[in-house]
C-alpha positions in Angstrom: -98.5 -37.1 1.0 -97.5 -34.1 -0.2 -97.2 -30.6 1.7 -98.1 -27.7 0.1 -98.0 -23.9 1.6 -101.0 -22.4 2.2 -100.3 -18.9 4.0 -99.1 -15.5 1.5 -96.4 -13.6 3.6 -96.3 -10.0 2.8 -92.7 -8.7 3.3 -91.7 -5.1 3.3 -89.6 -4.3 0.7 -86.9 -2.4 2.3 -86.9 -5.0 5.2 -86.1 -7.8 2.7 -83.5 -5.7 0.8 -81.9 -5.0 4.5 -82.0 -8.9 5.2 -80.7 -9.7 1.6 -77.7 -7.4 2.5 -77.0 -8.9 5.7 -76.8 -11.9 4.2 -74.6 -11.2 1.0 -72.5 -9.3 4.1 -72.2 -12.7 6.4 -71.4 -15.2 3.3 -68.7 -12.7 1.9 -67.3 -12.3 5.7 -67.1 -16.2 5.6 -65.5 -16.7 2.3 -62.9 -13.6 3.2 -59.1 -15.1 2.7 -56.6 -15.5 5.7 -53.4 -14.3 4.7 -51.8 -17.7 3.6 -54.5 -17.6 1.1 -54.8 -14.2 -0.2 -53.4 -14.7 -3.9 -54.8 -17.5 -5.7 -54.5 -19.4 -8.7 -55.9 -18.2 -12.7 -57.9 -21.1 -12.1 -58.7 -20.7 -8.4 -59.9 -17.1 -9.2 -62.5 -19.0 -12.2 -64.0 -21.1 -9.5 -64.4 -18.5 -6.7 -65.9 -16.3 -9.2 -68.0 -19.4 -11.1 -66.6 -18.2 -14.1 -64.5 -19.6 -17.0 -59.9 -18.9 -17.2 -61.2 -16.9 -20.4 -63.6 -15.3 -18.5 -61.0 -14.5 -16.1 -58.0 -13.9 -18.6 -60.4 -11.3 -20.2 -61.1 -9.3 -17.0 -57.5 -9.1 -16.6 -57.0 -7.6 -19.8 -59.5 -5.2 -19.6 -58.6 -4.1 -16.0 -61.9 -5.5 -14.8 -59.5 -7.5 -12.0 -56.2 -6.7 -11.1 -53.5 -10.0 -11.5 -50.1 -10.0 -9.5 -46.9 -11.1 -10.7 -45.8 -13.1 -7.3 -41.9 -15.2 -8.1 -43.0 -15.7 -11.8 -46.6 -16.6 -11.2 -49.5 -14.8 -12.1 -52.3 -14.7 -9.1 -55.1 -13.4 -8.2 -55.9 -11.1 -4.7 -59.3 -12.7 -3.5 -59.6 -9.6 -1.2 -59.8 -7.8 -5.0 -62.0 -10.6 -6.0 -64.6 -10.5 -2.6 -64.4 -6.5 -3.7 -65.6 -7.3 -7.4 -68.3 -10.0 -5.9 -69.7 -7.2 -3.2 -69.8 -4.6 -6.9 -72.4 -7.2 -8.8 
């Protein structure tokens, strides 16, 4: 038996703008990095941003996000990533 909805729910604009933002504001909260994880991988920074290494090698070039030289290694700063999500 299937269930179908019935019912029309009228929703105020600016209140589901305000809930949309609290919600974008709780995930991001969630996902924010403690400091052991702060700089990530080339490829770590692809899959927080669901995005390909080109993807992310071409942001980098064009100063889109910021990559850190840390001992030799190129990272990422996912507090500079969350900031770049929170932008969109």
């Amino acid at each position: 038996m299937a269930i179908t909805a019935k019912h029309l729910v009228l929703v105020d604009l600016n209140d589901l703008r305000k809930a949309n933002k609290e919600l974008i504001d709780q995930v991001l909260e969630s996902i924010k990095p403690k400091d052991e994880e702060r700089y990530i991988t080339r490829k770590q920074a692809a899959v927080f941003l669901s995005v390909s290494l080109s993807t992310i090698d071409h942001w980098s070039r064009i100063g889109k996000i910021k990559k850190e030289d840390l001992k030799g290694s190129v990272r990422f700063d996912k507090e500079d990533l969350v900031k770049l999500v929170k932008e969109v």
